[in-house]
N, C-alpha and C positions, 0 to 999 in steps of 0.2 A: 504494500500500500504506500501509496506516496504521497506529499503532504497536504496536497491540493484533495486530498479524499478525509480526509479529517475533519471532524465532526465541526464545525465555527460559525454557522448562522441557527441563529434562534427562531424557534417556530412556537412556541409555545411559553407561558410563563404561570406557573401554578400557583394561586394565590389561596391562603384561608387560615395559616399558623398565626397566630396571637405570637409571636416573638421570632425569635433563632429558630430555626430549623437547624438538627444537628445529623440526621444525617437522611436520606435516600437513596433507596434501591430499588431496583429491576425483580422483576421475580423472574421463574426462571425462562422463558419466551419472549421477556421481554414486550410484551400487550400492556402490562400493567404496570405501575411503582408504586412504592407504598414510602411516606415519609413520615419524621416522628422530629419531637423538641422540645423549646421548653415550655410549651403549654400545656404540655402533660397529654397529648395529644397523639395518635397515629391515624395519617389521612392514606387511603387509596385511591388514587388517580387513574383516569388513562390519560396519561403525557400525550399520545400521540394528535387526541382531540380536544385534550386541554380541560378534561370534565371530571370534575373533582365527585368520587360516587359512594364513598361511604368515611364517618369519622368513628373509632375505636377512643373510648374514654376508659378508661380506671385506675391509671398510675395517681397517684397521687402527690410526686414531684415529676421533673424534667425527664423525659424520654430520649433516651440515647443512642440507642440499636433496634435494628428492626431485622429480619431475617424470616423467609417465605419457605415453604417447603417445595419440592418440586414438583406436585400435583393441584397446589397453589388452595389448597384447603385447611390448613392451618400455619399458624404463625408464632415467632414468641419475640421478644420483648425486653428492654432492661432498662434502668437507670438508675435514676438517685433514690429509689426507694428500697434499696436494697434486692431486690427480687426478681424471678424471672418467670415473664407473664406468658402464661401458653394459650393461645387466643383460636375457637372455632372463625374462620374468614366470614362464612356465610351468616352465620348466626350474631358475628360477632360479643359471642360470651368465654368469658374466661374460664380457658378446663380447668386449669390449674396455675396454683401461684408456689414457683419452687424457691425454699430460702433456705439462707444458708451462709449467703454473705455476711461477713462483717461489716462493709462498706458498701458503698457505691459499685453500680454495675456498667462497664463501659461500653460491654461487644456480646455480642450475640451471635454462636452459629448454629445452624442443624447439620447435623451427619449426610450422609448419602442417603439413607435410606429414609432419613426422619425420626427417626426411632432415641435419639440423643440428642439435647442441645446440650452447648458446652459454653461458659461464660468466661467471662475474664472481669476482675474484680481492683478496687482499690486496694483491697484486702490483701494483696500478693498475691491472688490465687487461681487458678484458673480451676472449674468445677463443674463436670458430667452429670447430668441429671436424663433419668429416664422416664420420656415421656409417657409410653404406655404403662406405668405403675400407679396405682394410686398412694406409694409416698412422695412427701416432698421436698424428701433430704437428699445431697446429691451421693450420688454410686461413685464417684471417682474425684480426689482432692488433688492438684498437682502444686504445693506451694513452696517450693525450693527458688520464687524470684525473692530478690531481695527490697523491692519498689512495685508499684503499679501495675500492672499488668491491662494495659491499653487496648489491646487487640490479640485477635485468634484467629485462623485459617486452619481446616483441617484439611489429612488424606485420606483413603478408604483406614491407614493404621497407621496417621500421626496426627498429632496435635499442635501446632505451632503456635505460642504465644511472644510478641514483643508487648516489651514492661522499658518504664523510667529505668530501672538500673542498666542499659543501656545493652540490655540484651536481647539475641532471640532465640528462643530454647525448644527445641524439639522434640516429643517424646512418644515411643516406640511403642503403644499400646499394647504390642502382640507380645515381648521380650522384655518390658518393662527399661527401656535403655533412654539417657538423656542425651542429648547433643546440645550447649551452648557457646552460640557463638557472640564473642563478646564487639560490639561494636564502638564500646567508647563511649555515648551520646543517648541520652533520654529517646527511647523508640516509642513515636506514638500512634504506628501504623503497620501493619503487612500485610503483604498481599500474596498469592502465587500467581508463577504464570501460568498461562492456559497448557502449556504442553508440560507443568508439574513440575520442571526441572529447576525453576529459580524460584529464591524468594526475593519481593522487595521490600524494603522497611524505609518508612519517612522518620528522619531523626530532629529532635529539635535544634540542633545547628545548622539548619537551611539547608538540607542535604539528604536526596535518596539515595539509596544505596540496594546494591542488587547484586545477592548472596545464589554461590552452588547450590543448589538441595540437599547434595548429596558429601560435600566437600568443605562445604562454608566456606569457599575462595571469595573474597572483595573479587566482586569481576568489576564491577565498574560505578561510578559515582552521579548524579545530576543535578545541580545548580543553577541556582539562578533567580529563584522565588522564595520567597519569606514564609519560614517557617517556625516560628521560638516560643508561641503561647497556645495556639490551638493544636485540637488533634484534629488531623486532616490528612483525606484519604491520598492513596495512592494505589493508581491502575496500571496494567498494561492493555493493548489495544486485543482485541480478538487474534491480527495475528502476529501478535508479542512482537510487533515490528517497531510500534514505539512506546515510552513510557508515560502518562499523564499521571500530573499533580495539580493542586491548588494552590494558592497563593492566601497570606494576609492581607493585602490591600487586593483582593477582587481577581486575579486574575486567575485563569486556567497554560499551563505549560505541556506541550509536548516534544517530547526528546527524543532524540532517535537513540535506539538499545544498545545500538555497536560503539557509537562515536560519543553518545553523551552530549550530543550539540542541539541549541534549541530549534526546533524544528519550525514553531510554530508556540505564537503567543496571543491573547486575547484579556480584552476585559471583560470577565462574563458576570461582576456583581459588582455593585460600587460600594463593598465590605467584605471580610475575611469569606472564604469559600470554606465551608465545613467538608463535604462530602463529594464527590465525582462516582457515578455508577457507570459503566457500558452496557451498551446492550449485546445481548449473544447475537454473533454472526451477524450483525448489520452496524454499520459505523452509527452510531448516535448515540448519545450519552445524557444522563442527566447532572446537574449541578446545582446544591443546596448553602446557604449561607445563613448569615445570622443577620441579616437582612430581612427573612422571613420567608424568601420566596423558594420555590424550585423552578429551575429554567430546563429546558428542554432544547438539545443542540443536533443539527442536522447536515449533514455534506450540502 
């Protein structure tokens, strides 16, 4: 893909969060996004026609993470209320409310099959919880970060978390085995790539960085956007040809994987950009800020 096919005109602008929107995503088709913040809110959208179709209410602080299952029938949830909210889509009631943290919840993911969400906590700790039980203590404690634990990505049998102690740690479900690779710098993001083989991690000294999977080798660095107080996301393109980030003053960055050079730059909020989602297999992307809005970007 080359950079005149990257996502940079706006076609849509999702309005209706009472504040910050902190973060937005695609589910998995990419038809729909769902976003959450600090209205204590989660809106479902279709981006594509700009028609906001249902709001999900019962956190009772700021909503942080959002995460869809892949048959697009249920959902779960986290933030400052310590908890992780497993939400029927259609019905919009909550099955369950799983606790357990000590703090604050930053990230939220589902497994492959749905059967797991796995959270990441202020607590240091990242924590398995199984859906189909009716307890609501978590199955799996992983808390050897020594800070925050910011975000998680899983494999079919790993777990990745980057945390503030400027780590990001991997851990071998099947073998029970850790891998951390230490980066130096408050990590307040990762991601993987589509073909599984890299991770990337946004650090708070204005710097992504994108790690082996399998080796933790630094392959390569990208700069250039303001990164030191928020957490904000970081993607690769569907075909991991370039990397996008967000910026604090508003802008969106795309970099090319090999060279690390900006490829392509934009103002897409005129304030901090929280979140960037892609959509699978079609260049368009979503982008959320503390501005309130979601925007909606398109070749």
């Amino acid at each position: 893909m080359n950079s005149s096919e990257l996502p940079r005109k706006e076609t849509n602008v999702l309005k209706g969060h009472d504040g910050a929107v902190l973060a937005a995503r695609f589910n998995y088709d990419g038809n729909y996004c769902l976003s959450c913040g600090k209205d204590r809110t989660i809106r479902l959208w279709n981006p594509h026609r700009g028609i906001h179709i249902i709001t999900y209410k019962s956190h009772c602080r700021e909503v942080r993470d959002v995460h869809v299952t892949p048959d697009n029938s249920k959902l779960c949830s986290c933030g400052g209320d310590r908890q992780i909210f497993y939400w029927d889509v259609s019905t919009c009631r909550v099955i369950c409310k799983f606790r357990g943290h000590d703090g604050e919840v930053n990230a939220v993911k589902f497994n492959e099959n749905a059967s797991v969400v796995v959270s990441a906590g202020y607590d240091r700790s990242l924590r398995a919880w199984y859906c189909r039980s009716h307890s609501t203590g978590p199955i799996q404690i992983i808390d050897s970060f020594l800070d925050t634990v910011m975000s998680v990505c899983l494999t079919k049998t790993e777990i990745t978390g980057g945390s503030v102690d400027g780590t990001v740690r991997t851990f071998d479900i099947r073998i029970g085995r850790e891998i951390s690779d230490d980066l130096r710098q408050p990590v307040n993001c990762i991601s993987k790539s589509n073909d599984g083989n890299c991770i990337l991690a946004s650090c708070l000294d204005s710097c992504i960085r994108i790690l082996d999977r399998s080796t933790g080798e630094l392959l390569q660095e990208y700069k250039g956007h303001a990164c030191k107080s928020y957490k904000m996301d970081c993607f690769l393109t569907n075909s991991d040809a370039h990397v996008i980030g967000g910026s604090e003053d508003g802008s969106i960055f795309f970099w090319d994987l090999v060279d690390a050079f900006v490829v392509s730059k934009f103002r897409a909020h005129p304030s901090v950009v929280t979140s960037v989602s892609y959509r699978p297999k079609e260049n368009c992307m979503i982008t959320s800020s503390v501005d309130g809005s979601v925007r909606v970007w398109k070749t």
